[in-house]
C-alpha positions as a printed Julia matrix, in Angstrom:
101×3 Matrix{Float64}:
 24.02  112.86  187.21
 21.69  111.99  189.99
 21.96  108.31  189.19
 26.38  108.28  189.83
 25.71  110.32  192.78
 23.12  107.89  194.47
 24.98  104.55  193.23
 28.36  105.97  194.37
 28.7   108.22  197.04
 27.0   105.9   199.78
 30.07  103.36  198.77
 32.54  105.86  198.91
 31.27  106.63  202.57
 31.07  103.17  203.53
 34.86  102.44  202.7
 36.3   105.37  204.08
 33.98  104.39  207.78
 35.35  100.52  206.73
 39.29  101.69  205.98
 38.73  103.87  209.53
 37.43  100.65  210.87
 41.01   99.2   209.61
 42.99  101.94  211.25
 43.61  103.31  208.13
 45.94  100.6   206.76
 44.41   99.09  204.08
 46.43   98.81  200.98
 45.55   99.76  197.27
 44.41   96.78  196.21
 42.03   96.16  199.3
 40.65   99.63  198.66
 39.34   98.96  195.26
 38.26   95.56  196.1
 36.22   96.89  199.42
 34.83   99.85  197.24
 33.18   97.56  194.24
 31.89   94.92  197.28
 30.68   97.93  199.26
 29.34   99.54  195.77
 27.35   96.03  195.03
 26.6    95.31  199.15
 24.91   98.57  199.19
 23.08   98.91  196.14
 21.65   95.67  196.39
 20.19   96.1   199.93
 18.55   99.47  198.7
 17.08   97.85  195.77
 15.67   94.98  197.55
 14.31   97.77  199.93
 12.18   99.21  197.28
 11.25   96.37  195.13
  9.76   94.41  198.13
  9.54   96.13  201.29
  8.14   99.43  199.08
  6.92   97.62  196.31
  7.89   99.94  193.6
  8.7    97.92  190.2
 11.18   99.73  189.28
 13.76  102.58  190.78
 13.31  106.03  189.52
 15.58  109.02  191.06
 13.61  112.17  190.86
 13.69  114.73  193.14
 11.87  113.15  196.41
 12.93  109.29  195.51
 16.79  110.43  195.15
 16.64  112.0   198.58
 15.13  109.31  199.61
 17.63  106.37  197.9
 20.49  108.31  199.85
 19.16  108.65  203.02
 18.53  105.19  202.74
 22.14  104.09  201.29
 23.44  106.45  203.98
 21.79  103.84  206.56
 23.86  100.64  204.89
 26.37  103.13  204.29
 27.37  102.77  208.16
 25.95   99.48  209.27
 27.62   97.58  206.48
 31.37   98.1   207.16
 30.7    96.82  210.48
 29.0    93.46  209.51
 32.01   93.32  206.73
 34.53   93.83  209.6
 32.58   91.27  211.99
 32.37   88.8   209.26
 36.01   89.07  208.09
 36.81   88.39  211.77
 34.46   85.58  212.07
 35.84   83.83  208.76
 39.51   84.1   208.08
 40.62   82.56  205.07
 44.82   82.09  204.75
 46.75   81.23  201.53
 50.27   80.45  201.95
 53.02   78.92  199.47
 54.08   75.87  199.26
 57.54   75.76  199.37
 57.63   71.77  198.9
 58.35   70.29  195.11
């Protein structure tokens, strides 16, 4: 149980700071879509934390290291969103249909 609690709740934080970020108008389909990218963004970043800035070999979440993995997540939590938001102003990519045949 501690292992869905320390891989999910810092994503579910970091979209709901993201869709505030958005003004609260983000459809459906953007929700899910931030929430896996925000699930993956964030669980990468603390994993690279501990495998090479901690040198641990692997990730364990006891007691101490689960407090530890969320305070940690909690960090990316709320400085992701706003290099997600930055970025997606930076680079905006358009699709439109072609109405030509």
């Amino acid at each position: 149980m501690h292992e869905i609690i320390a891989l999910i709740a810092p994503a579910m934080v970091a979209l709901g700071f993201y869709n505030h970020l958005k003004r609260d108008k983000l459809p459906t389909r953007k929700l899910f879509t931030s929430f896996g990218l925000f699930l993956v963004l964030v669980n990468l970043c603390m994993y690279l934390v501990i495998i090479y800035i901690f040198n641990h070999e692997n990730v364990i979440f006891s007691d101490k290291s689960f407090i530890n993995y969320l305070i940690g997540a909690s960090v990316f939590a709320f400085v992701l969103p706003f290099v997600v938001n930055l970025i997606e102003g930076m680079v905006a990519i358009e699709v439109k249909k072609n109405d030509k045949k």
